[in-house]
PDB file of N, CA, C and O in Angstrom:
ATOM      1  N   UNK A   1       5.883 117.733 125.102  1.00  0.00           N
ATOM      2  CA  UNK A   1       4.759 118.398 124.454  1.00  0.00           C
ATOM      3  C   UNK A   1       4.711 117.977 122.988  1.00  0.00           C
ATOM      4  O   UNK A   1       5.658 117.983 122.202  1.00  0.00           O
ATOM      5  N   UNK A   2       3.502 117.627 122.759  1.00  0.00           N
ATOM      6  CA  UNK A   2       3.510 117.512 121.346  1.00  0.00           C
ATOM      7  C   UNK A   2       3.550 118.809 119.963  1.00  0.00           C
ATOM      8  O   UNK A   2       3.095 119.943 120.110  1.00  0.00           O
ATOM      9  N   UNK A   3       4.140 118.341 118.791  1.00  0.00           N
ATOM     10  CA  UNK A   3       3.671 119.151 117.467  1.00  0.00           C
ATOM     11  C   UNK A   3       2.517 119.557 117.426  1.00  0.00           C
ATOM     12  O   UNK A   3       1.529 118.824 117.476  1.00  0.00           O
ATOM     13  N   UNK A   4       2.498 121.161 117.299  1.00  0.00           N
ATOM     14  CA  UNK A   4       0.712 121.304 116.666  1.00  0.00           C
ATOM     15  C   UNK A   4       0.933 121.127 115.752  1.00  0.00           C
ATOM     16  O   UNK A   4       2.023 121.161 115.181  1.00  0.00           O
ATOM     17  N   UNK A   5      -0.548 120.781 115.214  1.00  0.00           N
ATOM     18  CA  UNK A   5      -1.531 120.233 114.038  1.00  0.00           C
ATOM     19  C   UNK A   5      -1.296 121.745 113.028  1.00  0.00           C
ATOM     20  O   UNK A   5      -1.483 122.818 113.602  1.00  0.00           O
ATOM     21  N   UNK A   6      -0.940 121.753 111.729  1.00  0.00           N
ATOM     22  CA  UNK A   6      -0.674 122.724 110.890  1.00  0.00           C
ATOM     23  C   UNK A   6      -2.121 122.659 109.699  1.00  0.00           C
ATOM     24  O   UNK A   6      -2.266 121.832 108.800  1.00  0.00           O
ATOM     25  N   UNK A   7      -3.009 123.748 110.041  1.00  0.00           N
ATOM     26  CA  UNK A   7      -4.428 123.888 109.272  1.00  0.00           C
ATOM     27  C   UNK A   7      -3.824 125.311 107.908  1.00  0.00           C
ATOM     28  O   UNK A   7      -3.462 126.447 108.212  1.00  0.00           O
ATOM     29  N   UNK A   8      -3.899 124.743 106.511  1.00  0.00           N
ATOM     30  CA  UNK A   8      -4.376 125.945 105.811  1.00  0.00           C
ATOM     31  C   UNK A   8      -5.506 126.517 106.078  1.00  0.00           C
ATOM     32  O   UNK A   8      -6.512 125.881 106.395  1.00  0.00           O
ATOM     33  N   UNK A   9      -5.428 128.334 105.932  1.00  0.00           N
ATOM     34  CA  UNK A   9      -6.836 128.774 105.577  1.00  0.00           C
ATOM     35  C   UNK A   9      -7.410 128.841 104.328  1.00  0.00           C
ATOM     36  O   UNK A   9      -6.785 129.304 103.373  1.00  0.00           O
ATOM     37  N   UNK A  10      -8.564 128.417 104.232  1.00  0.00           N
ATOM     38  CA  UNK A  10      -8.813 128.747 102.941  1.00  0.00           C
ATOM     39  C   UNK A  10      -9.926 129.804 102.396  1.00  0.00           C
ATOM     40  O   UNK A  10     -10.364 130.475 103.331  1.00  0.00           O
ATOM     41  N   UNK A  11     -10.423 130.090 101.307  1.00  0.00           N
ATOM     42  CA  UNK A  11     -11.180 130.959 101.173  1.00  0.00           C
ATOM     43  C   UNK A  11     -12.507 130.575 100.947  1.00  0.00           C
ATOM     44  O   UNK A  11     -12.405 129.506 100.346  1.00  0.00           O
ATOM     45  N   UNK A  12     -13.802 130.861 101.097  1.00  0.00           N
ATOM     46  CA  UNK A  12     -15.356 130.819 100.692  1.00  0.00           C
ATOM     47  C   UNK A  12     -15.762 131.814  99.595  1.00  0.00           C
ATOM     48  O   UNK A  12     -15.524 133.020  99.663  1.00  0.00           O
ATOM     49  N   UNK A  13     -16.308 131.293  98.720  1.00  0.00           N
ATOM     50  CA  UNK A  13     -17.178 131.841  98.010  1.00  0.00           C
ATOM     51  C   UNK A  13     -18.063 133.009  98.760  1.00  0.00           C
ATOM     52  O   UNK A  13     -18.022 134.235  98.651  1.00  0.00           O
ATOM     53  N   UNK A  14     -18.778 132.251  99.463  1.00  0.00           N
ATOM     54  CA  UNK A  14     -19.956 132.855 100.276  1.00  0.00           C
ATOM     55  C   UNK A  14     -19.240 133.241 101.754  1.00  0.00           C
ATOM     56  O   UNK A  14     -18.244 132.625 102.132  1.00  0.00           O
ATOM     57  N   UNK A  15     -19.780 134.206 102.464  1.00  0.00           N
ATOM     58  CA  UNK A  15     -19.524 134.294 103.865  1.00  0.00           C
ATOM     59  C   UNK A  15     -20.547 133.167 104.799  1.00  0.00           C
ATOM     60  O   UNK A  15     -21.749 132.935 104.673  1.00  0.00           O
ATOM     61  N   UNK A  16     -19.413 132.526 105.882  1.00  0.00           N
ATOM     62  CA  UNK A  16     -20.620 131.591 106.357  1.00  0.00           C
ATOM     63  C   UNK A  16     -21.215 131.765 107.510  1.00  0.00           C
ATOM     64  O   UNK A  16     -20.711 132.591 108.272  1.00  0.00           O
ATOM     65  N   UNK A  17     -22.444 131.031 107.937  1.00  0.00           N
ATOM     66  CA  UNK A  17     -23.349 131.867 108.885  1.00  0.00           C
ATOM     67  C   UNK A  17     -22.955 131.148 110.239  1.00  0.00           C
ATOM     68  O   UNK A  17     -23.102 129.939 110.419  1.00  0.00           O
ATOM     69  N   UNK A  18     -22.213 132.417 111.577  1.00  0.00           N
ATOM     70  CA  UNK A  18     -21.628 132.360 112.424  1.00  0.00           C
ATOM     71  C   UNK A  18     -22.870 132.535 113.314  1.00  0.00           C
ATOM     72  O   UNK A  18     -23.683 133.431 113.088  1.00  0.00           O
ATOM     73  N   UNK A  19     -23.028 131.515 114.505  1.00  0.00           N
ATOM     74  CA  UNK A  19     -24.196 131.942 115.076  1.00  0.00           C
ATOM     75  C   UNK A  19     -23.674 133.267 116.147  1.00  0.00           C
ATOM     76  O   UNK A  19     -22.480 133.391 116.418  1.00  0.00           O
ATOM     77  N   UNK A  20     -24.575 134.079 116.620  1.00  0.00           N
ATOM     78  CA  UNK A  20     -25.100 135.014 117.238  1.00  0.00           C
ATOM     79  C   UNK A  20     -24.147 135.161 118.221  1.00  0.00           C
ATOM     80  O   UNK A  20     -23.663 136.283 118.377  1.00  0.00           O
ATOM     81  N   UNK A  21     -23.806 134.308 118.867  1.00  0.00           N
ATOM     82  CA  UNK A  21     -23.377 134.492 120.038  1.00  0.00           C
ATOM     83  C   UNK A  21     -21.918 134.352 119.987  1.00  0.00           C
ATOM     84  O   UNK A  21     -21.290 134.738 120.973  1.00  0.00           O
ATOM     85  N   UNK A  22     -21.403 133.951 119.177  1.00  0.00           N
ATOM     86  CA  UNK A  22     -19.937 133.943 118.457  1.00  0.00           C
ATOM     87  C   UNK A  22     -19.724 135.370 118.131  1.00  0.00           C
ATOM     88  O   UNK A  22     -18.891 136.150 118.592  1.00  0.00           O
ATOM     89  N   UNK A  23     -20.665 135.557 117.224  1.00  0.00           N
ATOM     90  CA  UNK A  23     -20.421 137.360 116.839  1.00  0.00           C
ATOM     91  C   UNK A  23     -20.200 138.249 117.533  1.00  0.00           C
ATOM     92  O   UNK A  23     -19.400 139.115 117.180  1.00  0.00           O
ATOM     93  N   UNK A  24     -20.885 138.306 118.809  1.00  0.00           N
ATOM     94  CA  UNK A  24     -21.066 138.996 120.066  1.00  0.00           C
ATOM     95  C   UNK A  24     -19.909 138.954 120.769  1.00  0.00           C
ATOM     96  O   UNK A  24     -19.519 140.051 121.171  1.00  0.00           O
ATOM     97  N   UNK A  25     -19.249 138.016 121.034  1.00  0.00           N
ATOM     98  CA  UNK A  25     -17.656 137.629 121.279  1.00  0.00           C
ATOM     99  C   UNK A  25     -16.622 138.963 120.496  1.00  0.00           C
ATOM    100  O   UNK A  25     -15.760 139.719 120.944  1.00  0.00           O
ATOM    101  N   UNK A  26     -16.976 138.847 119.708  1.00  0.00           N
ATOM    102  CA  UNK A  26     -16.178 140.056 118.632  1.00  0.00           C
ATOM    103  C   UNK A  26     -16.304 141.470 118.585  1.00  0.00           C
ATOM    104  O   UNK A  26     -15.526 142.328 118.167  1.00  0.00           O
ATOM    105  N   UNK A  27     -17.621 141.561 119.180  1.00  0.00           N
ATOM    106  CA  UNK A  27     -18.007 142.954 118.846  1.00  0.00           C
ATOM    107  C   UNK A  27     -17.011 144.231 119.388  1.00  0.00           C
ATOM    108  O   UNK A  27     -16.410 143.688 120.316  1.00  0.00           O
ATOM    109  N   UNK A  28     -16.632 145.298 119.328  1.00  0.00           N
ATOM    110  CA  UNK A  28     -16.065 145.993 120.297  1.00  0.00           C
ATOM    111  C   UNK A  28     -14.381 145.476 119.684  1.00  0.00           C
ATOM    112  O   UNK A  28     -13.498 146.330 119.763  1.00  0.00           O
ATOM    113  N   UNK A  29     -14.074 144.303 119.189  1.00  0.00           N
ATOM    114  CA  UNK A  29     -12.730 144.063 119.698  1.00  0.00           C
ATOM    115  C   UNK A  29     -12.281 144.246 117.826  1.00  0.00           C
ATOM    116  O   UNK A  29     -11.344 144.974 117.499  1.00  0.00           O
ATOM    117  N   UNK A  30     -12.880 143.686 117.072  1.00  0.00           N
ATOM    118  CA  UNK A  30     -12.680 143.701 115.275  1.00  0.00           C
ATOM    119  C   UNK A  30     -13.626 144.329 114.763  1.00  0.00           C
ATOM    120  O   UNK A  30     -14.775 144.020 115.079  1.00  0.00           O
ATOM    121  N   UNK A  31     -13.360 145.452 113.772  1.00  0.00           N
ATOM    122  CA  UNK A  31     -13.955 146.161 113.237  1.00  0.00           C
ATOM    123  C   UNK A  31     -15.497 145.535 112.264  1.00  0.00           C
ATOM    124  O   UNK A  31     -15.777 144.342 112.380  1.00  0.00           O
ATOM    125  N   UNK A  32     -15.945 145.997 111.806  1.00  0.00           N
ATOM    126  CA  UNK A  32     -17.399 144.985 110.761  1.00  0.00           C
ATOM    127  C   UNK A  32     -16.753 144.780 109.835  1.00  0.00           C
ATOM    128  O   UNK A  32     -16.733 143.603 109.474  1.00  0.00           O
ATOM    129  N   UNK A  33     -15.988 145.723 109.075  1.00  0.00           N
ATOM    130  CA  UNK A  33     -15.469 144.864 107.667  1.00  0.00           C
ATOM    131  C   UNK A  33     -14.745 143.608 107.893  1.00  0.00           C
ATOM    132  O   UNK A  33     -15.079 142.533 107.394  1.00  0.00           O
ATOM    133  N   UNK A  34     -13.255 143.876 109.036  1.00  0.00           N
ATOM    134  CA  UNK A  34     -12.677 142.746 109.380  1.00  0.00           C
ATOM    135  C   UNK A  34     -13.751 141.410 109.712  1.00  0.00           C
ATOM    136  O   UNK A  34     -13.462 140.240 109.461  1.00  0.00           O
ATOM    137  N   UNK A  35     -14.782 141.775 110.206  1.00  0.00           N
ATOM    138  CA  UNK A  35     -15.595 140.301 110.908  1.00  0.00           C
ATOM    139  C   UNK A  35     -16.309 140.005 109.450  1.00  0.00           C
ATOM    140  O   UNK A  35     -16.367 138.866 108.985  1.00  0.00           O
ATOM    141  N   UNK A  36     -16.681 140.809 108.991  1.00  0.00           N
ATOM    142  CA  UNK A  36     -17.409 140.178 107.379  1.00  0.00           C
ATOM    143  C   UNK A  36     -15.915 139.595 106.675  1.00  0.00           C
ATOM    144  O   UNK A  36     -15.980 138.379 106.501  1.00  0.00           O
ATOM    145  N   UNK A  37     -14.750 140.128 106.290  1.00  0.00           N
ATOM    146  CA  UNK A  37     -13.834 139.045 105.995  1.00  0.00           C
ATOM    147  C   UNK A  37     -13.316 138.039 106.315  1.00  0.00           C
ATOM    148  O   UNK A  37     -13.043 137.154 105.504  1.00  0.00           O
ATOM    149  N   UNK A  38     -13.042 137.962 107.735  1.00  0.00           N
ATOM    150  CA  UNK A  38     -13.199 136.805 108.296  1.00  0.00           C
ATOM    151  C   UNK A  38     -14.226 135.455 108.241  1.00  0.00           C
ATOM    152  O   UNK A  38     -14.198 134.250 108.490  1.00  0.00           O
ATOM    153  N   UNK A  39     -15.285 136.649 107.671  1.00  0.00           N
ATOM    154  CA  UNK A  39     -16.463 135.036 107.611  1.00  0.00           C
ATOM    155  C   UNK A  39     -16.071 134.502 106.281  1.00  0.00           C
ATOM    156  O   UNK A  39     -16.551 133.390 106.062  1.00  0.00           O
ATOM    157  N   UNK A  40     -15.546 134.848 105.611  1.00  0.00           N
ATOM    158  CA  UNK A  40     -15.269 134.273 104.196  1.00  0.00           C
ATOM    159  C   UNK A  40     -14.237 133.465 104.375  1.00  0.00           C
ATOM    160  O   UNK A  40     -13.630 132.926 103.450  1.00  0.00           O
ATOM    161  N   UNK A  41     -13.967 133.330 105.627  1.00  0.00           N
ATOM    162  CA  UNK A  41     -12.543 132.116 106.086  1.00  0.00           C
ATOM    163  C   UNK A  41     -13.073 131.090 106.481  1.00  0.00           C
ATOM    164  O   UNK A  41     -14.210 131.132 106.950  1.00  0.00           O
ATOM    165  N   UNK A  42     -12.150 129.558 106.355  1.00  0.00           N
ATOM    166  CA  UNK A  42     -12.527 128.453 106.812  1.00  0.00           C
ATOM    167  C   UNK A  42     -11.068 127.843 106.801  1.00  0.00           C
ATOM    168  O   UNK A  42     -10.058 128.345 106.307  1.00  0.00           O
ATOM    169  N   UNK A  43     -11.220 126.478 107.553  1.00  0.00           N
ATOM    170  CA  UNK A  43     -10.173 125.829 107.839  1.00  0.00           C
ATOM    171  C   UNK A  43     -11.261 124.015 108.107  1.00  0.00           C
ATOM    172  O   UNK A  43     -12.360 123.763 108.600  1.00  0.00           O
ATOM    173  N   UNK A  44     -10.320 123.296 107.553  1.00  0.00           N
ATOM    174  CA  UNK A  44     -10.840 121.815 107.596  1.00  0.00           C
ATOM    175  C   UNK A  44     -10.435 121.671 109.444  1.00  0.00           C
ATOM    176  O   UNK A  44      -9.225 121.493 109.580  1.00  0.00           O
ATOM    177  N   UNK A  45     -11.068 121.709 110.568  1.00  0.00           N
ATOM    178  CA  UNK A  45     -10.978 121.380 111.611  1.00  0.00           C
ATOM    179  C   UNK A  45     -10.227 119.154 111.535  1.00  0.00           C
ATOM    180  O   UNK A  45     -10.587 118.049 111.130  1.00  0.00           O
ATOM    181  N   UNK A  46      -8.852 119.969 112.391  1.00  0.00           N
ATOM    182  CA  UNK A  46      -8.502 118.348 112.746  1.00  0.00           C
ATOM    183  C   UNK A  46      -9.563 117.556 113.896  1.00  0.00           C
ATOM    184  O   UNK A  46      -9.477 116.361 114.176  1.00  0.00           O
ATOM    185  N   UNK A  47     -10.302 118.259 114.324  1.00  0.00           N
ATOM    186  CA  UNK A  47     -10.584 117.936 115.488  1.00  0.00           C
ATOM    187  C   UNK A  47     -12.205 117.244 115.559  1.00  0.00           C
ATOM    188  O   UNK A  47     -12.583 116.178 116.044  1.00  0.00           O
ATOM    189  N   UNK A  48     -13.014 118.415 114.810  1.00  0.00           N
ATOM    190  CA  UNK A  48     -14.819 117.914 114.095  1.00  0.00           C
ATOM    191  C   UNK A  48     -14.438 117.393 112.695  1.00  0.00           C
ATOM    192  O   UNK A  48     -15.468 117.210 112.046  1.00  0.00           O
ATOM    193  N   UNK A  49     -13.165 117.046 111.895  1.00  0.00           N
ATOM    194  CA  UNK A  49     -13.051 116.750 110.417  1.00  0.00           C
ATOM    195  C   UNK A  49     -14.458 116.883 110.347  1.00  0.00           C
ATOM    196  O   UNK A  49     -15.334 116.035 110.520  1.00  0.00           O
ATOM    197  N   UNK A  50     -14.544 118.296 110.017  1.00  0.00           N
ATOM    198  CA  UNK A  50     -15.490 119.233 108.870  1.00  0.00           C
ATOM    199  C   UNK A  50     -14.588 120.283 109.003  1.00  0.00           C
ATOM    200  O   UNK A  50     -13.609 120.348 109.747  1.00  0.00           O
ATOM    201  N   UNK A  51     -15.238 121.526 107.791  1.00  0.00           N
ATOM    202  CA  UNK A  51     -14.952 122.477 107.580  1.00  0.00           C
ATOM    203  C   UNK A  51     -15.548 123.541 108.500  1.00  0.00           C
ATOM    204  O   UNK A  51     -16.778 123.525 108.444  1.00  0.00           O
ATOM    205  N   UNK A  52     -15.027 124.502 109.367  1.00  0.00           N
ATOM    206  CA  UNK A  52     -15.246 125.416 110.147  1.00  0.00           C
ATOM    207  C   UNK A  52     -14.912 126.476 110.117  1.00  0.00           C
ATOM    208  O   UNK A  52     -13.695 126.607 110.244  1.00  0.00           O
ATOM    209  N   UNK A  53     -15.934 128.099 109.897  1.00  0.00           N
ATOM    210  CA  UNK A  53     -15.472 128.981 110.231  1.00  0.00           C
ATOM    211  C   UNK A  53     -14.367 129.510 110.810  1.00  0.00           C
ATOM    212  O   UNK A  53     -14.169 129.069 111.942  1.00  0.00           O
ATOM    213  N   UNK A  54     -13.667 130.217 110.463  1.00  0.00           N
ATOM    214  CA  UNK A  54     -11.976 130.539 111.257  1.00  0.00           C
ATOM    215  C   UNK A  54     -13.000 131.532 112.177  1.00  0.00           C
ATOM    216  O   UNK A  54     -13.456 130.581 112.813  1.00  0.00           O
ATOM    217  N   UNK A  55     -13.652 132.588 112.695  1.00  0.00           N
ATOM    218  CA  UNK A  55     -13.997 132.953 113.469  1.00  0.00           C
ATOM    219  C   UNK A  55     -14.542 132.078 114.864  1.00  0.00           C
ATOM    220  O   UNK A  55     -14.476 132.457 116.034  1.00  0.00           O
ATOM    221  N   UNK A  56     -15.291 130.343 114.152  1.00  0.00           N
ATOM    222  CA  UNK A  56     -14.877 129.598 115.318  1.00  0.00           C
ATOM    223  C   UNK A  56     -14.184 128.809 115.528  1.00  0.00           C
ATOM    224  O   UNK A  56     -14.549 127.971 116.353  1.00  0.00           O
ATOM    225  N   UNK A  57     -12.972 128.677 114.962  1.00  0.00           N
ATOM    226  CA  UNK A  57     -11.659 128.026 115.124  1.00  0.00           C
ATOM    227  C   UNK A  57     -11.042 129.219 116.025  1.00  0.00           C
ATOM    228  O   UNK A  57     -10.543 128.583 116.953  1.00  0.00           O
ATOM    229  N   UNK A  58     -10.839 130.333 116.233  1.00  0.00           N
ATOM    230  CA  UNK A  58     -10.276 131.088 116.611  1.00  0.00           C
ATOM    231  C   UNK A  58     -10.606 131.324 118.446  1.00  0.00           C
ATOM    232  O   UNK A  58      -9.794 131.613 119.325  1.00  0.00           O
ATOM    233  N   UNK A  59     -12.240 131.047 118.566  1.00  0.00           N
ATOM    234  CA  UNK A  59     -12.684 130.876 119.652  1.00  0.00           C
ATOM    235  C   UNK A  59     -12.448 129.635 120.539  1.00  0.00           C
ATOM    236  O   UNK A  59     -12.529 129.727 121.764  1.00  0.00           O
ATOM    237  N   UNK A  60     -12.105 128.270 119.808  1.00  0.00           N
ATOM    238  CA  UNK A  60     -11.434 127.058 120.121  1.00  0.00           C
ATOM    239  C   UNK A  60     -10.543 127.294 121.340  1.00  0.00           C
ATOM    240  O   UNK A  60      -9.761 128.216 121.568  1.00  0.00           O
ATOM    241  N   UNK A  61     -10.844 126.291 122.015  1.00  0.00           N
ATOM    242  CA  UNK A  61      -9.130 126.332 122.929  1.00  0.00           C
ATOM    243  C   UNK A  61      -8.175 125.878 122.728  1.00  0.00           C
ATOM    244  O   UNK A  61      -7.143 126.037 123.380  1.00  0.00           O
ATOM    245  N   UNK A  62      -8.398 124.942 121.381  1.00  0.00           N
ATOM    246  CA  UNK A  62      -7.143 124.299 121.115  1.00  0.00           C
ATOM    247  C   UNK A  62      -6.299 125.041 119.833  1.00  0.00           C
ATOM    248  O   UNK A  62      -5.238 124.592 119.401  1.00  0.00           O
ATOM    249  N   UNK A  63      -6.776 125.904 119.461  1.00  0.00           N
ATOM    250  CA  UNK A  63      -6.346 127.381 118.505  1.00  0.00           C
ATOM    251  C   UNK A  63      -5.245 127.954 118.985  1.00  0.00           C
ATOM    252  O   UNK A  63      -5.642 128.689 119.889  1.00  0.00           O
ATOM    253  N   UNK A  64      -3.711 128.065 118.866  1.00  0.00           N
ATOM    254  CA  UNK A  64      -2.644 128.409 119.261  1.00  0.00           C
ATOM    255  C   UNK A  64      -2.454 129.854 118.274  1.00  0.00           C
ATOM    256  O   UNK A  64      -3.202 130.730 118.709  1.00  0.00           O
ATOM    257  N   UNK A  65      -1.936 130.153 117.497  1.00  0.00           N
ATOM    258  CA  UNK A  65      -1.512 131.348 116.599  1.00  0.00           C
ATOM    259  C   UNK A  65      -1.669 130.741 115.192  1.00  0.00           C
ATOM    260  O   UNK A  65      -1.477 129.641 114.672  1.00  0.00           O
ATOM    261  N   UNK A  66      -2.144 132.068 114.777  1.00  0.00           N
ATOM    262  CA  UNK A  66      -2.536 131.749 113.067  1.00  0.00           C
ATOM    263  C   UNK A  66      -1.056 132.688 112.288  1.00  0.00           C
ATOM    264  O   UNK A  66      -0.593 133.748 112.710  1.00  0.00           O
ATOM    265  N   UNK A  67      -0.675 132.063 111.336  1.00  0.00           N
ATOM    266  CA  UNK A  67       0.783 132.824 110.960  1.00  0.00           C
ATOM    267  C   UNK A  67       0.873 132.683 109.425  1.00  0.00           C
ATOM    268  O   UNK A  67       1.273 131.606 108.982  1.00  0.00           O
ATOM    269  N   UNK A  68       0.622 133.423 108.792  1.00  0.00           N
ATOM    270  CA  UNK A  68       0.804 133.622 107.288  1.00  0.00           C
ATOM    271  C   UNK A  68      -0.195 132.374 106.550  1.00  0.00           C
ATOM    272  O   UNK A  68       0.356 131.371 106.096  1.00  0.00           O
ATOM    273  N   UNK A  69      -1.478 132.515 106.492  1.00  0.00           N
ATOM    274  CA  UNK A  69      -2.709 131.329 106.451  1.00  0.00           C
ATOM    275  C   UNK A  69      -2.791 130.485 106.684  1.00  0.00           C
ATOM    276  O   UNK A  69      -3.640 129.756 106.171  1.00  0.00           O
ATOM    277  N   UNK A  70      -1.657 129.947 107.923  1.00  0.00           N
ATOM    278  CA  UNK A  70      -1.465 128.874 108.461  1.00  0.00           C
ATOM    279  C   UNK A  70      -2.447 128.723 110.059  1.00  0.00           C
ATOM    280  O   UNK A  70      -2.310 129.704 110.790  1.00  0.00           O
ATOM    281  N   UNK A  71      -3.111 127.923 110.447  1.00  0.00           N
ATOM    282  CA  UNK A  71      -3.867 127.740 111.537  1.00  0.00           C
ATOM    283  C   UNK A  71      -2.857 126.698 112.403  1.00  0.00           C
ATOM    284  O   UNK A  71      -2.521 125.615 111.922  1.00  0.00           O
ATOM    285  N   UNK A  72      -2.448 127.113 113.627  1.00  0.00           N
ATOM    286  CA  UNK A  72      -1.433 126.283 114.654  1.00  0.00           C
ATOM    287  C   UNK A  72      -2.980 125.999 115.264  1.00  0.00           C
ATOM    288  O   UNK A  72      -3.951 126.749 115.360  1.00  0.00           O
ATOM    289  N   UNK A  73      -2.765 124.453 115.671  1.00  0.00           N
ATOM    290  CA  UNK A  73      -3.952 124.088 116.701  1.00  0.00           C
ATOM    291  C   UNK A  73      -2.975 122.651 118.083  1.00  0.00           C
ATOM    292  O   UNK A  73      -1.913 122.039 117.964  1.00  0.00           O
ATOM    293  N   UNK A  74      -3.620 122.660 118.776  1.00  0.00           N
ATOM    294  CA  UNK A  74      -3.368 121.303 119.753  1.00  0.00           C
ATOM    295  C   UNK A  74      -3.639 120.062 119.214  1.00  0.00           C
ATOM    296  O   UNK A  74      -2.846 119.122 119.169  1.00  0.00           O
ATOM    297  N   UNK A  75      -4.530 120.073 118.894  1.00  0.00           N
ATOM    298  CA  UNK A  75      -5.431 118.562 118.668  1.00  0.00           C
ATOM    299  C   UNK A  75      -5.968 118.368 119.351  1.00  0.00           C
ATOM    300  O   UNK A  75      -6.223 119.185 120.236  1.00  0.00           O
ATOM    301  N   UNK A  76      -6.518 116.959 119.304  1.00  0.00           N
ATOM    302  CA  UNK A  76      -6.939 116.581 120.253  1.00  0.00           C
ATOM    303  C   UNK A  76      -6.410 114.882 121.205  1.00  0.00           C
ATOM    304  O   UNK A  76      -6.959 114.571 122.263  1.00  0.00           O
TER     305      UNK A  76
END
């Protein structure tokens, strides 16, 4: 098995815009403040190299455990 890929989180200025159906994923399970802080998260994706919401890094399948602002991923 290979090493996962080790992502900092980092922080946004702005909260960024999670589409609809991502949100809906959440509802029921994280409170609104938690999901509005969360949108102020991002992580440089190894995988789209861009920057991506941690709410959809988290939905990823290749998203293993996040551990002290560290993002564990698979790769690809």
């Amino acid at each position: 098995m290979t090493e996962p890929i080790r992502v900092k989180v980092k922080m946004l200025e702005k909260p960024a815009r999670i589409p609809r159906e991502k949100l809906e994923e959440f509802k029921g399970i994280l409170s609104r403040s938690m999901i509005n802080r969360l949108k102020r998260e991002a992580v440089d994706c190894p995988l789209k190299k861009q920057t991506v919401p941690f709410l959809e890094c988290f939905t990823c399948e290749n998203f293993l455990r996040r551990v002290k602002g560290e993002i564990y991923c698979k790769g690809g």
